[in-house]
The first five atom37 places (N, CA, C, CB, O) and aatype in JSON, in Angstrom:
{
  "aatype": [20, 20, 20, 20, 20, 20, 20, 20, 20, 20, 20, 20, 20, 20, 20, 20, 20, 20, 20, 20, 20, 20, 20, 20, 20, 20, 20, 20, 20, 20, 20, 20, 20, 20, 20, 20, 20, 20, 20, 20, 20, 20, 20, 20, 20, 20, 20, 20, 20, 20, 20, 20, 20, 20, 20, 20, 20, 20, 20, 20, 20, 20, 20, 20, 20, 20, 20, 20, 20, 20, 20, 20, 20, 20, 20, 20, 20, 20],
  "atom_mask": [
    [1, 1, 1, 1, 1],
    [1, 1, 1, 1, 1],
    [1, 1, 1, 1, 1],
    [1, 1, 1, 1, 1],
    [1, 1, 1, 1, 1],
    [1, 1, 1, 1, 1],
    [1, 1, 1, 1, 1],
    [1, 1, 1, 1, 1],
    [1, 1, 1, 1, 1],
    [1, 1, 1, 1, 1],
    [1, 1, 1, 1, 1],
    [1, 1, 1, 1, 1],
    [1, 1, 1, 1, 1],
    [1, 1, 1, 1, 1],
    [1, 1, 1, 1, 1],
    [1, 1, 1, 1, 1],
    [1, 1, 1, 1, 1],
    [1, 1, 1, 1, 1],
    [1, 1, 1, 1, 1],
    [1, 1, 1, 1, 1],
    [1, 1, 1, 1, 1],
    [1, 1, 1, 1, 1],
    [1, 1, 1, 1, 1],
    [1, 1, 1, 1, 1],
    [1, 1, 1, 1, 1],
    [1, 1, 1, 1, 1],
    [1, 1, 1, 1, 1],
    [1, 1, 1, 1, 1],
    [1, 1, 1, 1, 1],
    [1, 1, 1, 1, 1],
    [1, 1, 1, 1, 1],
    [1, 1, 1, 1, 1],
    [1, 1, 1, 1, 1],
    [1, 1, 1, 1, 1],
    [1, 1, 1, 1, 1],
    [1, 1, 1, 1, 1],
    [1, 1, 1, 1, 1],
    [1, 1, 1, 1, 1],
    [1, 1, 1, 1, 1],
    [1, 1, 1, 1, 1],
    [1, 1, 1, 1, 1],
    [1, 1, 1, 1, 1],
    [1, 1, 1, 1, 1],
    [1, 1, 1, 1, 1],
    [1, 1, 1, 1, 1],
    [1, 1, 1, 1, 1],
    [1, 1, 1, 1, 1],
    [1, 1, 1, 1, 1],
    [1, 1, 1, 1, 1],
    [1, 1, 1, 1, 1],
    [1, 1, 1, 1, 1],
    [1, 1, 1, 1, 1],
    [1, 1, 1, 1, 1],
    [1, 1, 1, 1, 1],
    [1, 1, 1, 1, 1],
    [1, 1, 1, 1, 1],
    [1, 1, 1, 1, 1],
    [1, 1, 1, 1, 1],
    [1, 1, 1, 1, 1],
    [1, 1, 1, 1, 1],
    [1, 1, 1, 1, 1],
    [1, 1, 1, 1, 1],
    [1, 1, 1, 1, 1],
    [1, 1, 1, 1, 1],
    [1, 1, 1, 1, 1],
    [1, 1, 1, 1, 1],
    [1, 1, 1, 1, 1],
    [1, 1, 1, 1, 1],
    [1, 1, 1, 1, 1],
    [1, 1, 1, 1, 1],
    [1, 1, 1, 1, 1],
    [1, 1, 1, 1, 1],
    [1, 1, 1, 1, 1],
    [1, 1, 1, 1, 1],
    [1, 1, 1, 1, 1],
    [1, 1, 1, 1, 1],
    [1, 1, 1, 1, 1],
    [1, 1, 1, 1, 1]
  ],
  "atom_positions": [
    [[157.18, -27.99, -249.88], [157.33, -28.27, -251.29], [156.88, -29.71, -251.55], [158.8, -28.04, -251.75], [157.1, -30.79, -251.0]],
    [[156.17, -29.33, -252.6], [155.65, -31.15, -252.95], [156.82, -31.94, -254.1], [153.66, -31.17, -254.01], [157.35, -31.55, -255.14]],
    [[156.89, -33.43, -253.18], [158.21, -33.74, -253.75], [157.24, -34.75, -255.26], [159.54, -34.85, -252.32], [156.15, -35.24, -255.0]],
    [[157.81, -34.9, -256.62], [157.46, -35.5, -257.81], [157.56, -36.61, -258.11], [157.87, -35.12, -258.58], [158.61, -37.11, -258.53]],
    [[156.6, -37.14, -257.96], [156.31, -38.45, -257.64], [156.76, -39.12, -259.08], [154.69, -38.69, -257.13], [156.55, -38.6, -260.17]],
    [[157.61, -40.75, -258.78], [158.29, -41.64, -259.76], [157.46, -42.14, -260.38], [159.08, -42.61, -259.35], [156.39, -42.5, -259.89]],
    [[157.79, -42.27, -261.65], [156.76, -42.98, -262.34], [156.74, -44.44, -262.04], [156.9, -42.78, -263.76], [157.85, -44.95, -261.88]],
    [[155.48, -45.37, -261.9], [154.89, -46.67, -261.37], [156.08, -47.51, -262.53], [152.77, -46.93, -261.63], [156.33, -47.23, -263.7]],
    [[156.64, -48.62, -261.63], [157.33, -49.77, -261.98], [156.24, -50.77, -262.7], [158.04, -50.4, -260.67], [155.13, -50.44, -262.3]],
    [[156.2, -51.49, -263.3], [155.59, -52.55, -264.32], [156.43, -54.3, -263.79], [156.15, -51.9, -266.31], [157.65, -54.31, -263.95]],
    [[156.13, -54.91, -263.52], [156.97, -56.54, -263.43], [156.55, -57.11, -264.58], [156.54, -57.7, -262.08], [155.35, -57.22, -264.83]],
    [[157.47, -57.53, -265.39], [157.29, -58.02, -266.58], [158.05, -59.65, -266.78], [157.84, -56.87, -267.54], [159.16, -59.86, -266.3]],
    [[157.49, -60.43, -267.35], [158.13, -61.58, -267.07], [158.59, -62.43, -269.04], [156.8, -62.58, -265.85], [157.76, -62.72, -269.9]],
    [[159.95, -62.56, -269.1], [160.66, -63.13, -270.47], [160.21, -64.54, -269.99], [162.59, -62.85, -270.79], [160.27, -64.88, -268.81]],
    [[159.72, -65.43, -271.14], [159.51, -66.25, -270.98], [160.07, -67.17, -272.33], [158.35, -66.11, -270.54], [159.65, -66.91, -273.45]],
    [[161.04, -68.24, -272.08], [162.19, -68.58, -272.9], [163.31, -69.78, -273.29], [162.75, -67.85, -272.57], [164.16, -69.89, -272.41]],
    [[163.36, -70.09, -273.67], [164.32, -71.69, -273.25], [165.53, -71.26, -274.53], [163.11, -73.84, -273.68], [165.57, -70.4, -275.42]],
    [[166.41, -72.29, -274.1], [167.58, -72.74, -275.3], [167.45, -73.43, -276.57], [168.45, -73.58, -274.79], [166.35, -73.56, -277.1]],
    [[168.2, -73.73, -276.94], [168.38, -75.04, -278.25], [168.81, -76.17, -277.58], [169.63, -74.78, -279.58], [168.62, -77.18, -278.26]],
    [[169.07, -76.29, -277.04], [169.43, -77.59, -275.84], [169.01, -77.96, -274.42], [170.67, -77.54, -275.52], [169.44, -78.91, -273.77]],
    [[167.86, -76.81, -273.96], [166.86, -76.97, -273.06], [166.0, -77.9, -273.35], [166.24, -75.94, -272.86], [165.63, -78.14, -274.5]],
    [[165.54, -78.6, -272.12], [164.47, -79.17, -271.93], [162.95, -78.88, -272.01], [164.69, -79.43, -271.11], [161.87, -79.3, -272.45]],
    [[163.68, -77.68, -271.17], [162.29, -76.97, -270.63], [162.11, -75.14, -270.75], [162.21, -77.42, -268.85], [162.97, -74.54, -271.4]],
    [[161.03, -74.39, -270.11], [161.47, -73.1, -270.56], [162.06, -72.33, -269.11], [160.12, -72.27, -271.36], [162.05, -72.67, -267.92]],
    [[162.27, -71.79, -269.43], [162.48, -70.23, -268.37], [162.02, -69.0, -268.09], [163.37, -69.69, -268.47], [161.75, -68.39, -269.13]],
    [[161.82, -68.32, -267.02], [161.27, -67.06, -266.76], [162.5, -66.13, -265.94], [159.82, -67.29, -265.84], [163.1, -66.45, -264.91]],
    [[162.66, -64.87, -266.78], [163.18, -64.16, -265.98], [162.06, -62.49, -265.86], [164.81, -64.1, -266.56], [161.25, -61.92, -266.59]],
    [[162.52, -62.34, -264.81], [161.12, -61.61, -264.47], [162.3, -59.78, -264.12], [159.92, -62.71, -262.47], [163.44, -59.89, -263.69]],
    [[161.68, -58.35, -264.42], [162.53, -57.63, -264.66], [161.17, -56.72, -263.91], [163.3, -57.53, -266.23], [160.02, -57.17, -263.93]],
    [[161.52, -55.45, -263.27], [160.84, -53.94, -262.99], [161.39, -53.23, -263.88], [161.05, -53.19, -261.58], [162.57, -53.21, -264.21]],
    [[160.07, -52.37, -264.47], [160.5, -51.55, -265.85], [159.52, -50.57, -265.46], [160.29, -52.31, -267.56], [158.61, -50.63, -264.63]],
    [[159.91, -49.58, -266.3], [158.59, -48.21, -266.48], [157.95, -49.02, -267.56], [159.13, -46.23, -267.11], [156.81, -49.16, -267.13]],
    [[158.0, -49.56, -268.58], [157.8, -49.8, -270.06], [158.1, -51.02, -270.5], [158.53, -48.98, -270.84], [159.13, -51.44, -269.99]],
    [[157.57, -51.79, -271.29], [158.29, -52.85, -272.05], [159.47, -52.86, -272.67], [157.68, -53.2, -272.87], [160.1, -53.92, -272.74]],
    [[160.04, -51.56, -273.28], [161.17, -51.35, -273.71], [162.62, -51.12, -273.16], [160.89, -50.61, -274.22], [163.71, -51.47, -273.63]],
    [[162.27, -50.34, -271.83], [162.94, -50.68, -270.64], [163.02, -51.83, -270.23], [162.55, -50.14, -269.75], [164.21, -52.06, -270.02]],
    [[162.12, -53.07, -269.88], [162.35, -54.31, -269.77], [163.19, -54.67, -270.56], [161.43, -54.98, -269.84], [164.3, -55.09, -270.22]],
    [[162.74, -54.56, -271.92], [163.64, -55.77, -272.7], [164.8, -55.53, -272.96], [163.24, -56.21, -273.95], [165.63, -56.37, -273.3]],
    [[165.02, -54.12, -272.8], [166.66, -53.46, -272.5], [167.52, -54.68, -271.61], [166.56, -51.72, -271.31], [168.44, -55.48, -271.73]],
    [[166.78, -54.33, -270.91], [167.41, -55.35, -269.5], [167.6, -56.58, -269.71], [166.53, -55.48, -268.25], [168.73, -56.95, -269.37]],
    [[166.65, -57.75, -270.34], [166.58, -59.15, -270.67], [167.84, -58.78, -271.98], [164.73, -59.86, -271.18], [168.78, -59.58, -272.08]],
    [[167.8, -58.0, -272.58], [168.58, -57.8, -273.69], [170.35, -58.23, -273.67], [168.33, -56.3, -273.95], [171.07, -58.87, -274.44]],
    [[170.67, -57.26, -271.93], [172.03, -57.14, -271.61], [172.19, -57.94, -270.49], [172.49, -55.77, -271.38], [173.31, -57.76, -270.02]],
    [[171.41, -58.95, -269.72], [171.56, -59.87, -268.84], [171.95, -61.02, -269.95], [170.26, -60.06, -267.85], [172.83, -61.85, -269.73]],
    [[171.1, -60.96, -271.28], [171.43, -62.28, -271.82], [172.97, -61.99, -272.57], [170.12, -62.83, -272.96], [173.54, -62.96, -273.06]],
    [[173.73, -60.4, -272.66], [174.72, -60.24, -273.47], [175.87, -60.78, -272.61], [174.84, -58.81, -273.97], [176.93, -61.26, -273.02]],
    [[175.47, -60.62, -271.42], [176.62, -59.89, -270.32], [177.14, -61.71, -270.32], [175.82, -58.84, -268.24], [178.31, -62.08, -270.18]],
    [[176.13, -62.47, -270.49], [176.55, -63.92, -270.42], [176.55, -64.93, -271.17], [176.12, -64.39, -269.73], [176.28, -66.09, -270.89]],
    [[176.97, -64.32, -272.52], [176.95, -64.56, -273.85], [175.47, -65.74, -274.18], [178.59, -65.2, -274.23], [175.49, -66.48, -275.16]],
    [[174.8, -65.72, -273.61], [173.24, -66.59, -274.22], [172.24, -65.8, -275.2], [172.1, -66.98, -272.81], [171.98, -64.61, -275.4]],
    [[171.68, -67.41, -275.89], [171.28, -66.38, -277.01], [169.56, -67.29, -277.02], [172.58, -66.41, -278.87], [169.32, -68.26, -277.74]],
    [[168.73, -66.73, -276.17], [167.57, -67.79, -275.63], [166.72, -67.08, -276.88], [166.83, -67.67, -273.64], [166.69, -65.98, -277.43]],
    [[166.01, -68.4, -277.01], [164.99, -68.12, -278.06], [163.56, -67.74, -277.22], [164.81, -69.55, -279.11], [163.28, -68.53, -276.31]],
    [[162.39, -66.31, -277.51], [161.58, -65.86, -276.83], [160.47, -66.18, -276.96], [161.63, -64.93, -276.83], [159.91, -65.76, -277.97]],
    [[159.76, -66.97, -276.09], [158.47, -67.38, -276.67], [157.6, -66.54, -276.08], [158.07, -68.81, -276.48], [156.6, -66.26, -276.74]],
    [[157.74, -65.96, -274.81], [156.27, -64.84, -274.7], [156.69, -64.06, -273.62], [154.55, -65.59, -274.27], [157.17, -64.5, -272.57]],
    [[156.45, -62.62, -273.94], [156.63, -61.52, -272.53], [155.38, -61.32, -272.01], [157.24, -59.92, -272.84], [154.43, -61.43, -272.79]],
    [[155.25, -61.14, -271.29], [153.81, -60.99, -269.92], [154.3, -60.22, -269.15], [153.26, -62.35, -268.86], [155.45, -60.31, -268.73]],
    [[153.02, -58.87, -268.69], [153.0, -58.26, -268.13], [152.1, -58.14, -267.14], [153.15, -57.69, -268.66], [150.93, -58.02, -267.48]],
    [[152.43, -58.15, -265.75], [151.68, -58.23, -264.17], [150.28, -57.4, -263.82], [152.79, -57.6, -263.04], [150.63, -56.59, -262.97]],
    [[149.43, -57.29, -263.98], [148.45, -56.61, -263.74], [147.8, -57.0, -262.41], [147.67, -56.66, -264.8], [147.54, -58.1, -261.92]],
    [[147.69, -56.3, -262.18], [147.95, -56.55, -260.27], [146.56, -55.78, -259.64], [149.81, -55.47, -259.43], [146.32, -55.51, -258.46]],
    [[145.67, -55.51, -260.97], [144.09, -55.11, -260.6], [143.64, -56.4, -260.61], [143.16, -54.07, -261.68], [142.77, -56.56, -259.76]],
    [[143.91, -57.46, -261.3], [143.41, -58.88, -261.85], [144.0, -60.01, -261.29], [143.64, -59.05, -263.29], [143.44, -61.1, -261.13]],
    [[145.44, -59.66, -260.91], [146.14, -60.71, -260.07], [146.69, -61.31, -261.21], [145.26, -61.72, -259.05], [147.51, -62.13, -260.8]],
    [[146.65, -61.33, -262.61], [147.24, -62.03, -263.41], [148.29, -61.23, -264.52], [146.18, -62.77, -263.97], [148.59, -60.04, -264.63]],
    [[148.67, -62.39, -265.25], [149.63, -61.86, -265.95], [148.96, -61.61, -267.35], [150.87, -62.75, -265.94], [147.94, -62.24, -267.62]],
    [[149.54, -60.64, -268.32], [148.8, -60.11, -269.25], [150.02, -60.29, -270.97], [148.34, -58.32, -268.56], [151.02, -59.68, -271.35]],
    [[149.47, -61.03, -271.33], [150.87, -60.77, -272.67], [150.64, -59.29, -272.96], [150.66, -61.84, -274.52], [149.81, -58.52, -272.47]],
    [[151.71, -59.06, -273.96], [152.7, -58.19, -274.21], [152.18, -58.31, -275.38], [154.16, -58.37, -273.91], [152.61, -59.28, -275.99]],
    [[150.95, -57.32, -276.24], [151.01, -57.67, -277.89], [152.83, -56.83, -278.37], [149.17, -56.59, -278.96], [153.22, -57.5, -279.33]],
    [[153.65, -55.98, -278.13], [154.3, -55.93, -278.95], [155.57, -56.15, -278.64], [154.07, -55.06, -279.47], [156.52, -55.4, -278.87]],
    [[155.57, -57.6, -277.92], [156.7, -58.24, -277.93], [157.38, -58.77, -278.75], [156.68, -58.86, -277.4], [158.61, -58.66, -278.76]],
    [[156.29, -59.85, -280.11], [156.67, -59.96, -281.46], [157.52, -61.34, -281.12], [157.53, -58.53, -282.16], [157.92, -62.14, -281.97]],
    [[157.68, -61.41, -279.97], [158.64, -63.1, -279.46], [160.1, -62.85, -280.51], [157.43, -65.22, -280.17], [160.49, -63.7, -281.31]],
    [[160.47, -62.12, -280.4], [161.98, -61.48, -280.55], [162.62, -60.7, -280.11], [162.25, -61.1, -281.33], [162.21, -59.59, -279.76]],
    [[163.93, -61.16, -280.01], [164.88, -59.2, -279.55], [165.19, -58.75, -280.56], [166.53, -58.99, -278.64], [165.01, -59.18, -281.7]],
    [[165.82, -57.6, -280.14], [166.55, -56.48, -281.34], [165.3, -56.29, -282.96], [168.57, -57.51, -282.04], [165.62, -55.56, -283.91]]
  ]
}
């Protein structure tokens, strides 16, 4: 029996700072989807009450070696 193969993971990277940061931040997530990602950046930032302002999601393209923005990231949550 042929077993059904998972659908391909995506590395997607939030890219982000505070109101009282210096500087920015990357947190980097495996998703099927962008929406699945930002699920995730969504409830990592709930779970620890932060409320980071989004300046750009990028997505890994790994034919090119580089990272690729996200047109419908929109540099917001919710």
């Amino acid at each position: 029996m042929k077993r059904k193969r998972d659908p391909d993971l995506k590395e997607f990277r939030f890219h982000y700072h505070y109101d009282d940061s210096l500087g920015f931040s990357d947190k980097y997530f495996m998703a099927q989807n962008f929406d699945e990602a930002k699920e995730m950046f969504e409830y990592a930032c709930c779970k620890r009450h932060l409320h980071p302002h989004l300046d750009k999601v990028e997505k890994w393209n790994r034919w090119k070696a580089s990272w690729e923005k996200v047109s419908n990231s929109h540099n917001h949550l919710n």
